[in-house]
C-alpha positions in Angstrom: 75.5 99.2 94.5 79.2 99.8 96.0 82.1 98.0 94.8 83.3 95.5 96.8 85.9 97.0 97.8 84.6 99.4 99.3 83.6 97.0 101.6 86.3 95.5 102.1 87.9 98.4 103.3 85.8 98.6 106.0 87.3 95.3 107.2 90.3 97.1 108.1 92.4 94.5 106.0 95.4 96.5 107.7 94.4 94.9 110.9 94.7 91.6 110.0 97.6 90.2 110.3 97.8 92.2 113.8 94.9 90.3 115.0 96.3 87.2 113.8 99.0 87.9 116.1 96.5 87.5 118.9 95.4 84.2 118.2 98.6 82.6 117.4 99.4 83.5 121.0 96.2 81.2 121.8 97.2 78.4 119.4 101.0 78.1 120.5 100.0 78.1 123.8 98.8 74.5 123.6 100.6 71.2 123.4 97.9 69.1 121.1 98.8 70.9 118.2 99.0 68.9 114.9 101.6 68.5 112.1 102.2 68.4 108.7 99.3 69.0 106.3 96.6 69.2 109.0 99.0 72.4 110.9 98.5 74.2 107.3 94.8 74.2 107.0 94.4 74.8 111.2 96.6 78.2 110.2 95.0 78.8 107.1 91.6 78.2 108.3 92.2 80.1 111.7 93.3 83.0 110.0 90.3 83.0 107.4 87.7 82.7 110.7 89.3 84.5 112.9 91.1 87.6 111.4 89.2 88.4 108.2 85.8 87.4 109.0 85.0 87.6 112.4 87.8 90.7 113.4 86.9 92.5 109.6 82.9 91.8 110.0 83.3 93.1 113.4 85.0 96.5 112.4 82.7 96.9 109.0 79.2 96.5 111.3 80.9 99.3 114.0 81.8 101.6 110.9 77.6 101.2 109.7 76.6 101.8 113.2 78.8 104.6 113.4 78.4 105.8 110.1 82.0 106.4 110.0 83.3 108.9 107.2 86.6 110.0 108.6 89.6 108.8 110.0 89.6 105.2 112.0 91.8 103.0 113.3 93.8 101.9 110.7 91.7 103.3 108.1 92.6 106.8 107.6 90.7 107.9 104.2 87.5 105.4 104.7 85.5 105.5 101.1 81.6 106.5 101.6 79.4 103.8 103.8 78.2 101.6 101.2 74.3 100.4 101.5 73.8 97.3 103.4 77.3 97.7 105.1 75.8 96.5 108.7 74.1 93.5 107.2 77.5 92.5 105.1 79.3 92.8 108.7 77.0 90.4 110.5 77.0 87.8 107.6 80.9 87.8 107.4 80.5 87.4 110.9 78.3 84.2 110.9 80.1 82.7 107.8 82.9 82.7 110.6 81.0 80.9 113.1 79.8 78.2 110.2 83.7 77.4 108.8 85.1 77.3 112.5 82.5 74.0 112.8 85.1 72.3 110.9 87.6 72.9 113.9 84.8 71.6 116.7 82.0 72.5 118.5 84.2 74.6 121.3 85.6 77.1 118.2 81.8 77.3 116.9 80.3 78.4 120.2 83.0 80.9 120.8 82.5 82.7 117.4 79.1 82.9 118.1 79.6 84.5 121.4 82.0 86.9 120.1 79.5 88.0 117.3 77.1 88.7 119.9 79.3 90.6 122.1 80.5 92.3 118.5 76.8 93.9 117.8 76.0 94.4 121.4 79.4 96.6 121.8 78.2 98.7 118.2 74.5 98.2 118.2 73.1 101.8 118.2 69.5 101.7 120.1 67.0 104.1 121.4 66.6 102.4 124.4 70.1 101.8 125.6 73.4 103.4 125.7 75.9 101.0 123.5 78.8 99.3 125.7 81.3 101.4 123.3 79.5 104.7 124.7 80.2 103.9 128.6 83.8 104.8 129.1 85.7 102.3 130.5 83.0 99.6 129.5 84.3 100.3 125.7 87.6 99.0 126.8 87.0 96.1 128.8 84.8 94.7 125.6 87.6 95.3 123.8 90.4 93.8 125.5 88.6 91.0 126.6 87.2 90.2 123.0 91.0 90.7 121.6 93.1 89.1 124.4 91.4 86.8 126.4 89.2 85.7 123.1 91.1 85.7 120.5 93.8 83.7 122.3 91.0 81.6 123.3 90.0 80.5 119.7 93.4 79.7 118.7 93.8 77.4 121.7 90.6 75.7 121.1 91.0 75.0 117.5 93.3 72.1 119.0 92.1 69.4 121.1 93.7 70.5 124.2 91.6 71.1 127.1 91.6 74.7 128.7 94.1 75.2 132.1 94.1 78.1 134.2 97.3 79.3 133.2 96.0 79.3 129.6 93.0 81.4 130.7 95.5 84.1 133.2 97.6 83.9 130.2 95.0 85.3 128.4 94.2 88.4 131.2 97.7 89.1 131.0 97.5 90.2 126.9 93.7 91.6 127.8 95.2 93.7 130.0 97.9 95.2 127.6 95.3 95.7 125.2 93.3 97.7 127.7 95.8 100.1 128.4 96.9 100.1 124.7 93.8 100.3 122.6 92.2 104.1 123.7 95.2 105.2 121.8 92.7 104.8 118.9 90.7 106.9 120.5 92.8 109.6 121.4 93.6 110.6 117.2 90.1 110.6 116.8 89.6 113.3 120.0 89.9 117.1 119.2 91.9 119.5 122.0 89.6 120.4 124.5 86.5 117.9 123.6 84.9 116.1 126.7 82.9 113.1 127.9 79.6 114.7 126.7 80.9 115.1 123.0 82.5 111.4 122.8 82.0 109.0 125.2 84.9 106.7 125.5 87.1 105.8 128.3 90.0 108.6 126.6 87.8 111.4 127.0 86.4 110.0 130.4 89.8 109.8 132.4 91.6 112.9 129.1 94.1 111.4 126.7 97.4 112.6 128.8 95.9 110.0 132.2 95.1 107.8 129.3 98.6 107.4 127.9 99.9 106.7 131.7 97.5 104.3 132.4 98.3 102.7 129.4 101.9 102.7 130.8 101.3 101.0 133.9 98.8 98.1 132.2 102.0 97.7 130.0 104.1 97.0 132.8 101.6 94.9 134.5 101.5 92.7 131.5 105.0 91.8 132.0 104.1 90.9 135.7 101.3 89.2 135.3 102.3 87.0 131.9 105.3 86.1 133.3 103.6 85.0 136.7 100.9 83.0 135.0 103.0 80.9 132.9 102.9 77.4 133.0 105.7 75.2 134.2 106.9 74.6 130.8 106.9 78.1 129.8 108.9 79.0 132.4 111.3 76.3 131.7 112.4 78.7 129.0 114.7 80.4 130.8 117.2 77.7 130.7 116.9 77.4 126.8 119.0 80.5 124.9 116.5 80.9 122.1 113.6 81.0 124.2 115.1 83.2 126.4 116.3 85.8 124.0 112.6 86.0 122.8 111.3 86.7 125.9 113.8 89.2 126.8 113.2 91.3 123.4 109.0 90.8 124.4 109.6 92.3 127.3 111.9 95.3 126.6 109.3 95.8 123.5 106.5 96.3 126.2 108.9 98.3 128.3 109.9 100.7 125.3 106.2 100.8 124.5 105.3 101.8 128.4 108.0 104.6 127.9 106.7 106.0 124.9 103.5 105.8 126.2 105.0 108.4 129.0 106.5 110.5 126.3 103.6 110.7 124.5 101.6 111.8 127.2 103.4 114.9 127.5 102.0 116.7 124.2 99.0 113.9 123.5 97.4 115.5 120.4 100.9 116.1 119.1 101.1 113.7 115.9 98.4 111.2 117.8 97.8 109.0 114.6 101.6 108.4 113.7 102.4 107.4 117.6 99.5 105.2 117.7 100.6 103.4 115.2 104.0 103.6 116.7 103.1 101.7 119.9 100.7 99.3 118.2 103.7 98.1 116.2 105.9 97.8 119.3 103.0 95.8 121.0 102.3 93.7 118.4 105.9 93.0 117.5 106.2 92.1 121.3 103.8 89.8 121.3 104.8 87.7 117.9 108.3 87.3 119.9 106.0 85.9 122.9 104.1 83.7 120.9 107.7 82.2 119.6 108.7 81.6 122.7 105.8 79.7 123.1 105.4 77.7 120.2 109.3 76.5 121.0 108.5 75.8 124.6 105.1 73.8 124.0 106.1 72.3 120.8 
């Protein structure tokens, strides 16, 4: 049998405190959060669920349904597919959805539904094409499953009750992460290959329209986000700190829509090193949004 860490490693351990990131946003979006003791184990406990188990058993079933044995996201020099990799993925997956009990019924049920939308999107079949095999299909899964429902669980492992300005909230960072995450794709696509050799939305639409699409989803973001947000939120403007924050989020996204325009000039020049370029722009952007957030609603 493999060593454990080469398990492990198929989490992607790299993307978790990213994808933490996303479901902060979720959490400091609402007003019912706790204190003290109890704000500890919500964080530690949403981390454990959310980022390690569900994101990491997510990525390790994709890699055994890919049989991945070059470079991924965030996982440049992946070990050999151990045995039973697939199976270890879906457990980790369903421990999550057994320890978010202990944060209610509303976390549970979400988990479960993202763990079924996890091995539909990588399930390889005879009978069907996968979701992540449809261009554009691959992305929507995605951004929803990272924006809209990652922010989702951190807002509902408090007691508040769900708004629609938490939910176009949400949208907002999906759509960000739609035009952000074929960048992925893109290091993984060699010059000249087409839809029929990889089907993904970067070969579909060709990584130089990808990168400019990306571009305008990043502006949008900033439209839509800021459009969406409650009352409260927007109250912000009239506090210094708050405002500050949300000034660097959005020139972050801004700088990350211009790169995206640079880049798309020469796409397969240096692909993996820009990717992780932007992702850190993005993600850095939205920690200063989440701030903001926590300081307005807290």
């Amino acid at each position: 049998m493999a060593p454990l860490s080469h398990y492990v490693a198929f989490m992607r351990p790299r993307t978790f405190p990213a994808t933490f990131v996303m479901t902060m946003t979720g959490y400091a979006l609402s007003t019912s959060r706790p204190h003290g003791a109890r704000l500890l184990f919500d964080l530690g406990l949403l981390f454990v669920v959310h980022s390690v188990l569900l994101w990491g058993g997510t990525n390790a079933f994709n890699s055994a349904q890919d049989r991945d044995e070059g470079p991924v996201n965030l996982l440049p020099n992946p070990p050999p597919i151990p045995k039973g990799l697939g199976a270890f993925g879906v457990g980790a997956m369903l421990l999550a959805a057994l320890l978010s009990t202990l944060a209610g019924w509303r976390a549970a049920l979400l988990v479960l539904v993202a763990t079924s939308m996890s091995i539909f999107y990588s399930w390889k079949s005879k009978r069907w094409r996968r979701a992540k095999e449809v261009g554009g299909l691959d992305n929507a899964f995605y951004a929803l499953g990272c924006g809209l429902g990652s922010m989702g669980l951190g807002y509902v492992f408090t007691p508040a009750v769900g708004t629609v300005s938490a939910i176009a909230t949400g949208l907002g960072f999906s759509l960000a992460i739609f035009g952000g995450c074929p960048t992925s794709q893109i290091f993984q696509l060699r010059p000249g290959e087409r839809y029929s050799d990889a089907r993904n939305f970067a070969s579909l639409v060709g990584p130089a329209n990808t990168l400019r699409f990306g571009a305008v989803c990043f502006v949008g973001h900033i439209a839509v986000v800021y459009a969406v947000a409650s009352p409260g939120l927007r109250s912000l403007w009239a506090a210094p700190v708050q405002l500050i924050l949300w000034l660097a989020w959005a020139a972050l996204v801004l700088a990350a829509a211009v790169h995206s325009v640079v880049w798309s000039s020469s796409p397969h020049t240096e692909p993996y090193r820009r990717m992780t370029r932007q992702f850190a722009m993005m993600m850095t952007s939205q920690l200063l949004w989440t701030m903001a957030a926590w300081r307005a609603t807290g």
